[in-house]
Each structure stands twice: as C-alpha cells, then as structure tokens.
LUMDO-141035 format. One record per residue: x, z, y of N, C-alpha, C in turn; residue number from 1; residue in three letters; chain. Coordinates in steps of 0.1 Angstrom, whole numbers. Atoms other than C-alpha are relative to their C-alpha. Layout:
<rs>
R; X; Z; Y; X; Z; Y; X; Z; Y; NUM; Ala; A
...
</rs>
This chain:
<rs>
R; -1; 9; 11; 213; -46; 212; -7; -14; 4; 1; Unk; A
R; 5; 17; 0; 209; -85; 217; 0; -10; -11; 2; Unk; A
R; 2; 7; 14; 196; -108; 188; -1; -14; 4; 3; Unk; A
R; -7; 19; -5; 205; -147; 193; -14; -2; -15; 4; Unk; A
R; 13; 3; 12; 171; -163; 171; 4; -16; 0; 5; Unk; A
R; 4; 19; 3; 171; -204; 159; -5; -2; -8; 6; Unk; A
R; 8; 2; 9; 154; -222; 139; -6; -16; 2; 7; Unk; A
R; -2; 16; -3; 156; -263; 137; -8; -4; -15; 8; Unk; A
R; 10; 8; 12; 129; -281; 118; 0; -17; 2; 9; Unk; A
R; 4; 13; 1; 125; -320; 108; -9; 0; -7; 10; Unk; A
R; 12; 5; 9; 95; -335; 100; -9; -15; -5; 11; Unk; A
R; 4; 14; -2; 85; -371; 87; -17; 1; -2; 12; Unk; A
R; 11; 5; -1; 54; -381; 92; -5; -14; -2; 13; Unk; A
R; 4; 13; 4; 36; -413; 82; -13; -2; 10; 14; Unk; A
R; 12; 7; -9; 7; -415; 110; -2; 21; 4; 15; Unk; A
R; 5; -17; -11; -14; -383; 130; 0; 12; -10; 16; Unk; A
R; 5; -16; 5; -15; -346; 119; 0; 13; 10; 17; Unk; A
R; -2; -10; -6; -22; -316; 131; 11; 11; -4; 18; Unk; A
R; -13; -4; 4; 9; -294; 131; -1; 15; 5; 19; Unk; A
R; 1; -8; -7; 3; -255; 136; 17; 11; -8; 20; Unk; A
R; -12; -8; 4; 38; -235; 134; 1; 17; 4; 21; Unk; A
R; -7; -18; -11; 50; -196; 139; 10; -1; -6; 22; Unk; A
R; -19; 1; 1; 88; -200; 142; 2; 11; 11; 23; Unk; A
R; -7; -11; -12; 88; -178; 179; -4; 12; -6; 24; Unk; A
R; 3; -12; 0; 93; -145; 182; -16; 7; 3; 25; Unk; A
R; 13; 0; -6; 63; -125; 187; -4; 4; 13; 26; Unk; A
R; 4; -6; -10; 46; -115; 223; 7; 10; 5; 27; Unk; A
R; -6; -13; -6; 59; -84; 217; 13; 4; 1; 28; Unk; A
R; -9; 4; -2; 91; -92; 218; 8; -1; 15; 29; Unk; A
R; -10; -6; -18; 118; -80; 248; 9; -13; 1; 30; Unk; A
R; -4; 15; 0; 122; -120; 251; 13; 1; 15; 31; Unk; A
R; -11; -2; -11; 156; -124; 278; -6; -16; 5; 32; Unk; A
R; 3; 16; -1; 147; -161; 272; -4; -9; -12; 33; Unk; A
R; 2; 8; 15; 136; -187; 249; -7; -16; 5; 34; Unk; A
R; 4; 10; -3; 129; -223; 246; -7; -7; -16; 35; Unk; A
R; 5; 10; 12; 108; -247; 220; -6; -12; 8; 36; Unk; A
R; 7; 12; -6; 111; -281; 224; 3; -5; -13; 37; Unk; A
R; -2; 9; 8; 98; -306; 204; -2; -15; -1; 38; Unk; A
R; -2; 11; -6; 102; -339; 202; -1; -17; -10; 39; Unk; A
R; 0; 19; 8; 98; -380; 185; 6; -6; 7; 40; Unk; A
R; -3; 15; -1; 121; -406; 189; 6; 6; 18; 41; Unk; A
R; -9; -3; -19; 138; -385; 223; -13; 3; 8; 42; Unk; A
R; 11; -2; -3; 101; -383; 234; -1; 16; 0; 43; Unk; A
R; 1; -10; 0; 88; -347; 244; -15; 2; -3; 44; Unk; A
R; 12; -2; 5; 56; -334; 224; -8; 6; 7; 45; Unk; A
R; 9; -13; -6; 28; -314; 242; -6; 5; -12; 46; Unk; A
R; 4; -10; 9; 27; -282; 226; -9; 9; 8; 47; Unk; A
R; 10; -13; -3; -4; -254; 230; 9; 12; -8; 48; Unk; A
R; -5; -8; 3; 4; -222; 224; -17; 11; 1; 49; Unk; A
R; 12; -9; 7; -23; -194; 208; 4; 12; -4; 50; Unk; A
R; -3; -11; 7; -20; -159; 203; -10; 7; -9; 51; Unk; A
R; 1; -3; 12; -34; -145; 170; 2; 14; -3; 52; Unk; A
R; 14; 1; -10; -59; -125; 176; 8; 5; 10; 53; Unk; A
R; -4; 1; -13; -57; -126; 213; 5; 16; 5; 54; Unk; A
R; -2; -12; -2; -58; -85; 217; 9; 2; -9; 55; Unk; A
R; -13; -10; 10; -31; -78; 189; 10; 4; 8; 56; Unk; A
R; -13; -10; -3; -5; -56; 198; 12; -9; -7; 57; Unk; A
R; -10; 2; 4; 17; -74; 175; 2; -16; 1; 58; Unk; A
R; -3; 5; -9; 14; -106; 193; 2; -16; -11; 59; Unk; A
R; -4; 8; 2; 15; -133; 168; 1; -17; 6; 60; Unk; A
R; -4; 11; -8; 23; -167; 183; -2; -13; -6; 61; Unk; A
R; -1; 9; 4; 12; -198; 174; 2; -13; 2; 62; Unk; A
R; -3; 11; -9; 23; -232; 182; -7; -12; -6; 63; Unk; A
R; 11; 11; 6; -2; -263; 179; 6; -16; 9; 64; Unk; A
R; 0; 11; -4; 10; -298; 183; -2; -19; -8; 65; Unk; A
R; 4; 13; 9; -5; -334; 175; 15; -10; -2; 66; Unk; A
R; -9; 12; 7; 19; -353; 152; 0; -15; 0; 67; Unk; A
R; 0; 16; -1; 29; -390; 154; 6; -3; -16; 68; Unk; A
R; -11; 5; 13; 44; -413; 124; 14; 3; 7; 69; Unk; A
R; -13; 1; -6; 81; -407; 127; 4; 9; -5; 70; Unk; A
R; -7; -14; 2; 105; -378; 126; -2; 12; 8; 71; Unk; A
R; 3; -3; -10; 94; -352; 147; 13; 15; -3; 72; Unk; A
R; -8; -12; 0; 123; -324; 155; -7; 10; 12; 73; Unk; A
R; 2; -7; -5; 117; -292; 162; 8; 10; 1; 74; Unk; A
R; -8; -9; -4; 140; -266; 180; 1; 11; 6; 75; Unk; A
R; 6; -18; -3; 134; -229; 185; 15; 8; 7; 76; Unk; A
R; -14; -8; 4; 164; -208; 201; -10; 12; 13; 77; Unk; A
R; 4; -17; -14; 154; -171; 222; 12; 9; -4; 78; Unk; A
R; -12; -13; -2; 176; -142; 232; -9; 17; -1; 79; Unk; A
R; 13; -13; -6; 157; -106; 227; 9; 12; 4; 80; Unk; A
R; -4; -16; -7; 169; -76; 245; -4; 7; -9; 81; Unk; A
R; 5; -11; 6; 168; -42; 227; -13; 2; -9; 82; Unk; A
R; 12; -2; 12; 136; -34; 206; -11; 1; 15; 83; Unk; A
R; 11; -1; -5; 100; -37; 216; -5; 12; -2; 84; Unk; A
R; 11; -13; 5; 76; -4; 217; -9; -3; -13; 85; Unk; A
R; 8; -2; 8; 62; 1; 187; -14; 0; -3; 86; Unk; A
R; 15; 9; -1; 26; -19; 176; -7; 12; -2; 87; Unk; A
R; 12; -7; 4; -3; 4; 179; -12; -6; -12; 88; Unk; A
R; 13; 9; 2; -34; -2; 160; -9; 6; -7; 89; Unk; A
R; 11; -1; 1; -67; 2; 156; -9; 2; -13; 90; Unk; A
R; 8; -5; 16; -93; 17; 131; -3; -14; -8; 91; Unk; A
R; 4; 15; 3; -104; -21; 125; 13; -3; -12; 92; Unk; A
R; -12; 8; 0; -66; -30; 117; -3; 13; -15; 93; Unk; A
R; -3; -9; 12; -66; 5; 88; -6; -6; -12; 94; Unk; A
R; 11; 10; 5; -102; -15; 74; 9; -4; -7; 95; Unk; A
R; 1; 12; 4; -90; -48; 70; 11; 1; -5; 96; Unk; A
R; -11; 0; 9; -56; -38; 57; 3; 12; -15; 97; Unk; A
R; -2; -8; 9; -67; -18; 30; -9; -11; -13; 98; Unk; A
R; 9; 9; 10; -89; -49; 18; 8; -8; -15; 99; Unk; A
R; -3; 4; 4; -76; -69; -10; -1; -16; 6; 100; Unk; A
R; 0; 14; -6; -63; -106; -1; 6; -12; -11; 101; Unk; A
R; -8; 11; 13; -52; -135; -19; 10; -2; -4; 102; Unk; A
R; -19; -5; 5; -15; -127; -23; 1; 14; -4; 103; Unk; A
R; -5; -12; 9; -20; -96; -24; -13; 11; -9; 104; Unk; A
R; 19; -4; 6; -50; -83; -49; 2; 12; -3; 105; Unk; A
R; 1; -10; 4; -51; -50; -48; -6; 7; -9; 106; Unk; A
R; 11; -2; 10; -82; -46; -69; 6; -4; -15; 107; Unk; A
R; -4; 0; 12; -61; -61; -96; 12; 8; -8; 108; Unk; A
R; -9; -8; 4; -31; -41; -98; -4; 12; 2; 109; Unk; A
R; 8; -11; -4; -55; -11; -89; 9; 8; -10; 110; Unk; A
R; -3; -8; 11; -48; 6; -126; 15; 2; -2; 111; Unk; A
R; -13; -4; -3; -14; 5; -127; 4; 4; 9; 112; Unk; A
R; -7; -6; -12; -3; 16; -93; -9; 16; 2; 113; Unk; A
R; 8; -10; 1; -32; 45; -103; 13; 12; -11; 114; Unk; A
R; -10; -6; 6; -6; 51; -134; 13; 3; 4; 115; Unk; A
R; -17; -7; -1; 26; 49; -123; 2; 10; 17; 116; Unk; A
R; -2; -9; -9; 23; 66; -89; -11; 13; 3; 117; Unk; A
R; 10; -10; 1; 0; 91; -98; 6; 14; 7; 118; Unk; A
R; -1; -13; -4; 1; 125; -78; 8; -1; 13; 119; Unk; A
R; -8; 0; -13; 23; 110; -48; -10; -3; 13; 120; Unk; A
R; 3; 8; -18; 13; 101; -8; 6; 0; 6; 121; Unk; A
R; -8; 5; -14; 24; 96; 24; 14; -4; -1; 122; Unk; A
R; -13; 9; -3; 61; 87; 29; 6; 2; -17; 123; Unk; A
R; -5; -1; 15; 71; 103; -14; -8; -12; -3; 124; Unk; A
R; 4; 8; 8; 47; 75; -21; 6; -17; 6; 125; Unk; A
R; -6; 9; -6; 58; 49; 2; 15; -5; -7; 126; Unk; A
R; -11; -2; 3; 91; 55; -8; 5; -7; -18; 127; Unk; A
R; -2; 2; 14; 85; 53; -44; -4; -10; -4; 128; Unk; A
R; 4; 15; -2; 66; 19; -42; 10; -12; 3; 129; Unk; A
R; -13; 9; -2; 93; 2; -25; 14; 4; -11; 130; Unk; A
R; -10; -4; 7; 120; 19; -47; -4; -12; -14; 131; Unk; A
R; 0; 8; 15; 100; 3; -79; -3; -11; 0; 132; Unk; A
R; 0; 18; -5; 95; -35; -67; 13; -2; 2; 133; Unk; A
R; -13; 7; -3; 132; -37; -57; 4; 3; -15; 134; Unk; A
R; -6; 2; 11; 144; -23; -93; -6; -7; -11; 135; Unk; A
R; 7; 7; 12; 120; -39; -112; -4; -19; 1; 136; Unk; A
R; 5; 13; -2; 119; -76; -97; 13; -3; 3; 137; Unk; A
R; -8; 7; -1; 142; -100; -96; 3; -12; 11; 138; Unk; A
R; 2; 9; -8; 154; -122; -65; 2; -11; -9; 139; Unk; A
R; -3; 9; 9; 154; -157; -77; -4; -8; 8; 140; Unk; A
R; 2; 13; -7; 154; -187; -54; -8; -9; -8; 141; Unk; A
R; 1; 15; 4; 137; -219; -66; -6; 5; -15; 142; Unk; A
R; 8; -2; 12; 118; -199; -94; -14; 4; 1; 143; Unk; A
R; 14; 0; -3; 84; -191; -75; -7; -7; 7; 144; Unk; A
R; 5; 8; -3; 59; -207; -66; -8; 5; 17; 145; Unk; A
R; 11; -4; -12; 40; -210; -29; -13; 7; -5; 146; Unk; A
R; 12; -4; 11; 10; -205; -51; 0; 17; -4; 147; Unk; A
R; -3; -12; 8; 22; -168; -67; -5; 9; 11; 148; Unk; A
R; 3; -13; -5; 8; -135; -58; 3; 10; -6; 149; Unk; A
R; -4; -16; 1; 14; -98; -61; -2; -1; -17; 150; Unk; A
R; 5; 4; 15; -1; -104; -103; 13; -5; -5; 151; Unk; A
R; -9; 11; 8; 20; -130; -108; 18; 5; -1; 152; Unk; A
R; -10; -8; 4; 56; -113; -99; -1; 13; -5; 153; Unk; A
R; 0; -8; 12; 43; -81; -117; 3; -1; -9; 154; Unk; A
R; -1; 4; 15; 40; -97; -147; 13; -9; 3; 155; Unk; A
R; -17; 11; 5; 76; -122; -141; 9; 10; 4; 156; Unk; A
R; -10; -9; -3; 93; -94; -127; 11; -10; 11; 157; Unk; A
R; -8; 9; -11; 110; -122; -104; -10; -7; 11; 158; Unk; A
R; 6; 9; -12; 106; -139; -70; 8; -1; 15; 159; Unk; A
R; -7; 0; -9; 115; -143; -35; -5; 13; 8; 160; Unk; A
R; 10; -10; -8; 107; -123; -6; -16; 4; 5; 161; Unk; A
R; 13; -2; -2; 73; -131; -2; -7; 8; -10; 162; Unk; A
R; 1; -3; 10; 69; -120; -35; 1; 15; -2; 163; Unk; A
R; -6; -16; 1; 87; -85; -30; -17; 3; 11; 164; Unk; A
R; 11; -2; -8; 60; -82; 1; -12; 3; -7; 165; Unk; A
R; 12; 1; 5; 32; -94; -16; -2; 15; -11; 166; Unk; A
R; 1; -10; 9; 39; -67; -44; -3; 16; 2; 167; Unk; A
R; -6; -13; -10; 49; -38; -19; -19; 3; 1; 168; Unk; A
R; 15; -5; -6; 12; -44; -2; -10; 4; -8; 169; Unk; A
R; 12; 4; 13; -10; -49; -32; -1; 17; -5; 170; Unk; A
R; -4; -12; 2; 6; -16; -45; -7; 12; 7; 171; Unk; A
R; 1; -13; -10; 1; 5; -15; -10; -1; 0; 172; Unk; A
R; 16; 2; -2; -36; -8; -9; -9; 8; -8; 173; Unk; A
R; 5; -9; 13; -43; 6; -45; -1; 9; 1; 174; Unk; A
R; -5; -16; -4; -29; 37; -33; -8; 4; 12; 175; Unk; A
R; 9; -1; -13; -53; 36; -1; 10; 2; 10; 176; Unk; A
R; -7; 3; -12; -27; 28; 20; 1; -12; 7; 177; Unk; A
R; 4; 11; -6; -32; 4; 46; 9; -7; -2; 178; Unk; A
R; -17; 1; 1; -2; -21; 45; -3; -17; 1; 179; Unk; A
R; 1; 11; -4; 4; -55; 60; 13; -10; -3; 180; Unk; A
R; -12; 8; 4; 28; -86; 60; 5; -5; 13; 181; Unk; A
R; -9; 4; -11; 54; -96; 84; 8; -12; -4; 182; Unk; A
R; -11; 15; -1; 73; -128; 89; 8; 0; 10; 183; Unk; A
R; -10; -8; -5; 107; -118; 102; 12; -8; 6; 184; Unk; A
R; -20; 4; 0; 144; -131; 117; 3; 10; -2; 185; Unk; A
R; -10; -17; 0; 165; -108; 103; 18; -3; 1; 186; Unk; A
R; -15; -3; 0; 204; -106; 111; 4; 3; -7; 187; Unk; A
R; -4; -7; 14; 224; -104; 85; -1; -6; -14; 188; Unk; A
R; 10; 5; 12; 201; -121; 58; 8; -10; -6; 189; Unk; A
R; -9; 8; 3; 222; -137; 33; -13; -2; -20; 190; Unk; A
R; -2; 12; -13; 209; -164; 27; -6; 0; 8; 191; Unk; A
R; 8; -2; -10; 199; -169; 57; -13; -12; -1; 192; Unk; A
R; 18; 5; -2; 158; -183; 63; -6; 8; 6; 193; Unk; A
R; 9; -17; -5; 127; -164; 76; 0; 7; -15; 194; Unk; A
R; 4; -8; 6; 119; -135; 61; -12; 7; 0; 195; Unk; A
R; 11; -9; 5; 95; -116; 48; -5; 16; -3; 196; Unk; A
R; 0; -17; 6; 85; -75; 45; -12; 3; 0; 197; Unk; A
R; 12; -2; -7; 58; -56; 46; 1; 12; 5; 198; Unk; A
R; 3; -15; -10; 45; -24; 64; -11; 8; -4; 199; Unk; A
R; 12; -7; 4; 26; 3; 55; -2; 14; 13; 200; Unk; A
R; 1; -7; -14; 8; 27; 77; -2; 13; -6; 201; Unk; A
R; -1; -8; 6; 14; 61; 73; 1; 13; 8; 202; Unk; A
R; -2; -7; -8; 12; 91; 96; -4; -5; 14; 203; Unk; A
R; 5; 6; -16; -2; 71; 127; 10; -9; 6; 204; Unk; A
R; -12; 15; -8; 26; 43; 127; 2; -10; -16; 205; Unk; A
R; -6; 13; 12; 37; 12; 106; 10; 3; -3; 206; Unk; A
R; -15; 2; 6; 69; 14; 87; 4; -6; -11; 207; Unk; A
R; 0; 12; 8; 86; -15; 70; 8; 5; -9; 208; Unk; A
R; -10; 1; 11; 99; -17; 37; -3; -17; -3; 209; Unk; A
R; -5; 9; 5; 121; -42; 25; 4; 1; -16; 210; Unk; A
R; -1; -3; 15; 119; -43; -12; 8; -8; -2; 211; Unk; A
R; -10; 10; 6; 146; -70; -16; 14; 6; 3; 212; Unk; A
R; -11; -6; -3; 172; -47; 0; 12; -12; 7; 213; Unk; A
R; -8; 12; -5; 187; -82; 17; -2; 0; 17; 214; Unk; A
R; 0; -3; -15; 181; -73; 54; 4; 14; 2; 215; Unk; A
R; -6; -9; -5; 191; -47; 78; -12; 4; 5; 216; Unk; A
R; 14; 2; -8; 155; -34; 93; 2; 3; 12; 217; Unk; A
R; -3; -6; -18; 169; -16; 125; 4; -16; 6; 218; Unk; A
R; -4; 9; -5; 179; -56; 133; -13; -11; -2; 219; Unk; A
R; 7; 6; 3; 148; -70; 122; -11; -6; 15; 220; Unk; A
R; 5; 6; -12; 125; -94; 152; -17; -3; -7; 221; Unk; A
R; 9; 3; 7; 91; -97; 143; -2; -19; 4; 222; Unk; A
R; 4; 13; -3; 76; -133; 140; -19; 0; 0; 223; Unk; A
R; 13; 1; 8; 42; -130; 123; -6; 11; -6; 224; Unk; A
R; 8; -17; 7; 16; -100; 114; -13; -10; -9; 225; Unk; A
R; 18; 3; 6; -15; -107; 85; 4; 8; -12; 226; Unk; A
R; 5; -8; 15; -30; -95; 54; 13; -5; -10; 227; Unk; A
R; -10; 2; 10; -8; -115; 34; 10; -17; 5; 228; Unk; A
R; -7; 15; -4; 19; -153; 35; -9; -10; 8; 229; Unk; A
R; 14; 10; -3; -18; -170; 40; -1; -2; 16; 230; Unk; A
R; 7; -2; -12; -20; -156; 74; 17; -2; 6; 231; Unk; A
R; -12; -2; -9; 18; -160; 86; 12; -9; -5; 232; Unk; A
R; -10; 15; 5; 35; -196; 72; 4; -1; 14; 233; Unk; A
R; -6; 4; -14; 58; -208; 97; -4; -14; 1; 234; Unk; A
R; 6; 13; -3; 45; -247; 89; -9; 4; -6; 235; Unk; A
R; 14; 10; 7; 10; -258; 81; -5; -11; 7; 236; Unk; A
R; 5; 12; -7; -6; -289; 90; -13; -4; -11; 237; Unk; A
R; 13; 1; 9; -38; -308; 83; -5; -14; 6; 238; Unk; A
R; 1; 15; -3; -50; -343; 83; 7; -10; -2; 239; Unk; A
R; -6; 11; 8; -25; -360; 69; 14; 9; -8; 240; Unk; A
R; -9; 0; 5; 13; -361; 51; 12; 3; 5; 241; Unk; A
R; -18; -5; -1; 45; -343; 58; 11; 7; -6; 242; Unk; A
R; -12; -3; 5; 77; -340; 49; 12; 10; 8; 243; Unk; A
R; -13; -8; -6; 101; -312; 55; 15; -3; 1; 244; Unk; A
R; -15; 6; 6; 135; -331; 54; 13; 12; 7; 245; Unk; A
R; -13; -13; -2; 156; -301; 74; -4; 10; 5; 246; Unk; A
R; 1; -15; -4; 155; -267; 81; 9; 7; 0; 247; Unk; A
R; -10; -6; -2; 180; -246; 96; -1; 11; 8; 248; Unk; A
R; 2; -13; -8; 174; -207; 105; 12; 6; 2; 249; Unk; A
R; -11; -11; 0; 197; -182; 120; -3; 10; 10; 250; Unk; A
R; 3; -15; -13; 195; -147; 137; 16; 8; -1; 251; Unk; A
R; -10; -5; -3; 226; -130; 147; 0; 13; 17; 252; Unk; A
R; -9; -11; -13; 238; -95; 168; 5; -4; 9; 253; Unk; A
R; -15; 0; -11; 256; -104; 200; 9; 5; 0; 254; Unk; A
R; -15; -11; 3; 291; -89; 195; -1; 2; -14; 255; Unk; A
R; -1; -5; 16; 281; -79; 157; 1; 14; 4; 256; Unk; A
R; 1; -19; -1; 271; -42; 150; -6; -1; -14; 257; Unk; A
R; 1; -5; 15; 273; -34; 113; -15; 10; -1; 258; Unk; A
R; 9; -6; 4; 249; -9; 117; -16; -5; 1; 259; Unk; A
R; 16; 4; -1; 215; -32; 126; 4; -12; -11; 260; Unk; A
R; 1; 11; 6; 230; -66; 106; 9; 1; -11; 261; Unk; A
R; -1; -5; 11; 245; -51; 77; -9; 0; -8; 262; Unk; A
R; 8; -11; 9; 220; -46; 49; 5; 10; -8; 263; Unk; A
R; -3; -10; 7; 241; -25; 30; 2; 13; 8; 264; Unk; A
R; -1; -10; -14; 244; -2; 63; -16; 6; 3; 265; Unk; A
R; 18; -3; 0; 201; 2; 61; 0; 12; -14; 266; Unk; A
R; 3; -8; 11; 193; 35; 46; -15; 0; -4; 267; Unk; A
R; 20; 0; 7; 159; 25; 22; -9; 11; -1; 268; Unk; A
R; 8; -9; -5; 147; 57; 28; -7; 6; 8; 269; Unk; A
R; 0; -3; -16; 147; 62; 64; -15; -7; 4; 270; Unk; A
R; 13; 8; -1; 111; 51; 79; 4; 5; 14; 271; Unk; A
R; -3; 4; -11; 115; 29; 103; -5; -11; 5; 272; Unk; A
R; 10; 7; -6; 90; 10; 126; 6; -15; 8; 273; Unk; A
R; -4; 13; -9; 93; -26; 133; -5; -3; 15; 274; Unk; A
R; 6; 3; -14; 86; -34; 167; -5; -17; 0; 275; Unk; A
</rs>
C-alpha cells in the first residue's frame, strides 16, 4: 500500500514571526520520499526541523521557520510505503496520558463516564465509548470553536473532529484508560483536511478510534502524537500577525483500494493500531 500525502499552505504576514508547523508525516513513517519547501516572493526559507520529544517512538515532526512580511507558501508532498511498526511506549507515556488536559478534562466528565459505562473495560469499553460520541454528536463544520473542549461538545452534542477526539480521550481517561491524540492524513476523508482521532491503550498497544466514522483507519498516516489539539496544531506562530489565506490537503491510495480509503469499508469494531 502506497499513500501520495500534500498539503499547500499560504500565509500573509505583515513583518517577522516565528512560524512552527506539523504538516509532515511522522519519523515513523515508511517515507519513499518527501519534500517541504518553502518559500517568499520565489525566495527559499531556511527551515529547522525538531522531533517532539526527541526519543518518541511516534516521531512527531516539527518544522520551525522565521517569517518575513509577504506571502509565504508552503508545500508539503511525501510518498509512504506500506505501514510503519507499531509505536511502543513507555510507563511515562501510560502516566501522562491518563492526566487530564485542556481539551480533554477528564476530571470533569469523570461522573458521567462513571455512569454511563459502568461495569465495562478493555476493548467492551473502548468500544462502547467510541460507539456513544459518534451517535450522540453531531459533525458540523463552521459550528466549533478552536477554543471547545471535551465539556463543551458533551453538552452541544456537535463539532468537528477534534471535538470527536477530544470527547473519545476525556471519556476513556475517566475510565483509567490511558488515551491520546493524533493528527492524521487520512485517504478517503470527505471533506478532505487533516484529521484528527484518538487512541486508547489497551492490552499493551494503542488502538484508534475514529468517532466521526469519516475515515478509513487501516489508510490512516500519522502526523502528530499529544495529550490533546494543544500539543499537535499543524500552524502556530508567535511574535506577530498571520493570515491563513489558502489551504489545500489531500491523501490518496496509489491505484485506490476500497478497503484502506473507503470509510464505509472500516469495521468500527475491529482494533486497529496506527502506526
């Protein structure tokens, strides 16, 4: 299986900023090839590159370059071979993903995820978590806020995918299950953007659920690993003013194979480890 990744950003700028992105794939990623260039006025930027934390297994990647006034384009394309080996990780990693975080408060949805999943664990509870965020929330473009956490689509019962995530982890945490956030290309994804899922750890491995049921997971690429959105934006910057004026993602099968870039072809049951 070969996954074709892009991801084309414009950015105006009015004077210097610091600009830190995760658009590539991650480390751990069966990369064939890949290129990011970016660029002002046909000019070529010098980008650093930082992996996040340096020992992760799951390799996040981040890209740091100083901003000018102007438009600055940015152009992401890689090729990944087959799947990566599946992320190990560490007693540290079970800790810190059982903590409550600012997207996702586990401490506050504590009582409820006490009542409604009472008497379940391991994968019957997994299962049942993700089952009740996809029926009970609503996708809805252009109706949440960056701002919103796991609380906030409980109570609206709508949101986007970050939103499904955030709810997924918050949930599971409650439940003393470790459970983390991923920032995703997924094939398939209609509409297409990054995406978002999370992962809960369960038997001595990660396995993602997608509570929006809009991806295919066996086709999914990782981008980004953290507690919650906080730790895995694909723009932030700092120091001054920018404007997002274009953005244009896409991930695609080589040849097309229904069974990885389908989502209706993803059986939500099945626990299945992102690489």
């Amino acid at each position: 299986m070969q996954r074709i990744l892009t991801a084309e950003l414009d950015l105006q700028m009015t004077g210097p900023v610091d600009v830190i992105l995760q658009i590539a794939a991650s480390r751990a990623a069966s990369l064939r090839n890949e290129e990011l260039r970016i660029t002002l006025a046909g000019r070529s930027l010098s980008v650093s590159e930082i992996v996040d934390p340096p020992a992760s297994p799951t390799g996040t990647r981040i890209h740091r370059v100083a901003g000018e006034a102007g438009t600055i384009a940015i152009r992401y394309r890689a090729v990944v071979d087959g799947t990566a080996a599946p992320s190990p990780t560490s007693e540290l990693d079970t800790i810190a993903y059982l903590r409550p975080s600012r997207y996702a408060q586990s401490d506050e949805v504590f009582a409820h995820a006490r009542r409604q999943f009472r008497g379940l664990q391991g994968p019957a509870l997994v299962s049942a978590i993700g089952d009740f965020v996809a029926t009970n929330t609503t996708y809805a473009p252009g109706l949440s806020l960056g701002t919103d956490s796991a609380v906030t689509t409980l109570a609206t019962g709508q949101g986007v995918c970050r939103d499904y995530a955030h709810l997924v982890i918050a949930l599971l945490r409650a439940m003393d299950v470790p459970a983390r956030y991923a920032a995703c290309y997924a094939p398939g994804l209609r509409p297409m953007d990054f995406h978002a899922v999370a992962e809960a750890y369960v038997d001595g491995a990660w396995h993602v659920i997608d509570a929006t049921r809009l991806s295919n997971r066996r086709g999914l690429v990782r981008i980004a690993t953290g507690r919650d959105a906080a730790d895995c934006a694909f723009l932030s910057y700092y120091g001054g003013n920018v404007a997002l004026t274009h953005l244009r993602v896409d991930a695609e099968v080589a040849g097309g194979d229904a069974t990885v870039d389908d989502p209706a072809r993803d059986d939500h049951e099945a626990f299945i480890t992102l690489a």
